[in-house]
C-alpha positions as CSV (number, residue, x, y, z in Angstrom):
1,X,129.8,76.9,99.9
2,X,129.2,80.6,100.4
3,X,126.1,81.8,102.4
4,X,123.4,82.8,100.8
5,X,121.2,85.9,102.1
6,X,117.7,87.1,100.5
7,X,116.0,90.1,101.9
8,X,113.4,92.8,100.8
9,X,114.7,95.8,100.0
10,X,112.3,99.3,100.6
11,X,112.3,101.7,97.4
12,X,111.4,105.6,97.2
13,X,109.2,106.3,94.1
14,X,112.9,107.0,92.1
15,X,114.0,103.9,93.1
16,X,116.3,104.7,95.9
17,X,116.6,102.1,98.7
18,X,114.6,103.5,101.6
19,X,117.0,102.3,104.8
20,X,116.7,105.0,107.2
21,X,114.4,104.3,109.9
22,X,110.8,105.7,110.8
23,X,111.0,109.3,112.5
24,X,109.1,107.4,115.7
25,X,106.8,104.8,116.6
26,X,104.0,105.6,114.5
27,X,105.9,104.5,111.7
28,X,105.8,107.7,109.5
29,X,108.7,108.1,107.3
30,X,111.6,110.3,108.5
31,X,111.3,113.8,107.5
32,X,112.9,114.8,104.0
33,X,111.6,111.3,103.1
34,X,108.7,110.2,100.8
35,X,108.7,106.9,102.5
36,X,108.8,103.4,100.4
37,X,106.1,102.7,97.7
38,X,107.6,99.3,96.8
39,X,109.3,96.5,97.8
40,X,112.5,94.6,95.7
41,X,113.2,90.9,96.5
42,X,117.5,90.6,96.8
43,X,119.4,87.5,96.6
44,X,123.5,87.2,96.9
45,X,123.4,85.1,94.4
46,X,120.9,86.1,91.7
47,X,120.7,90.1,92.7
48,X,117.4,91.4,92.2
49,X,114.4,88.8,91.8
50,X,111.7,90.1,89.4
51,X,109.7,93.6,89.3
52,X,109.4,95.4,92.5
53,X,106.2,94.7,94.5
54,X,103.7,97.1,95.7
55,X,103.2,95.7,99.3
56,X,105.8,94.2,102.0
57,X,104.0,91.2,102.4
58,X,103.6,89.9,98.5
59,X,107.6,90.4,98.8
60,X,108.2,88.7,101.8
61,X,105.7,85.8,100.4
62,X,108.3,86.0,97.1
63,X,111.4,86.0,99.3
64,X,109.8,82.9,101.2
65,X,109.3,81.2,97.5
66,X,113.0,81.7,96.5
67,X,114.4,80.8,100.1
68,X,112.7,77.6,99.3
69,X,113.9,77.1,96.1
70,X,117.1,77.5,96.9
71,X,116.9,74.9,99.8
72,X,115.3,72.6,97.1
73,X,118.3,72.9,95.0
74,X,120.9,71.9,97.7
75,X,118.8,68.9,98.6
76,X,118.8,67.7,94.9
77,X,122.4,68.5,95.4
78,X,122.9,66.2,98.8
79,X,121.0,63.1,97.1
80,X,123.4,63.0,94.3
């Protein structure tokens, strides 16, 4: 069975993934960049999971949701 990873991805305003890291410890966006205004749940397996989210943390609480129902899924899976 392949492994499965689900992460949260940072988006500019255009929709760009936002990976380069804060310019220093205050956080602030690296210069030349806008900084991320919303947040995409990924999955291997099902690409991107719904509309972006506004805030980190509602993502992360989505990303926690579909960990989970993938876990679900393989125990249904083991029973049988």
């Amino acid at each position: 069975m392949a492994r499965i990873c689900i992460w949260v991805a940072a988006q500019h305003r255009d929709g760009t993934l936002c990976s380069h890291p804060a310019a220093d410890a205050s956080h602030a966006p690296a210069t030349g960049c806008s900084g991320p205004v919303r947040y995409q749940v990924m999955c291997t397996q099902h690409g991107a999971l719904g509309r972006p989210l506004s805030l980190r943390m509602l993502a992360e609480a989505a990303q926690d949701t579909h960990h989970h129902e993938h876990r679900a899924v393989l125990a249904r899976r083991a029973e049988q």
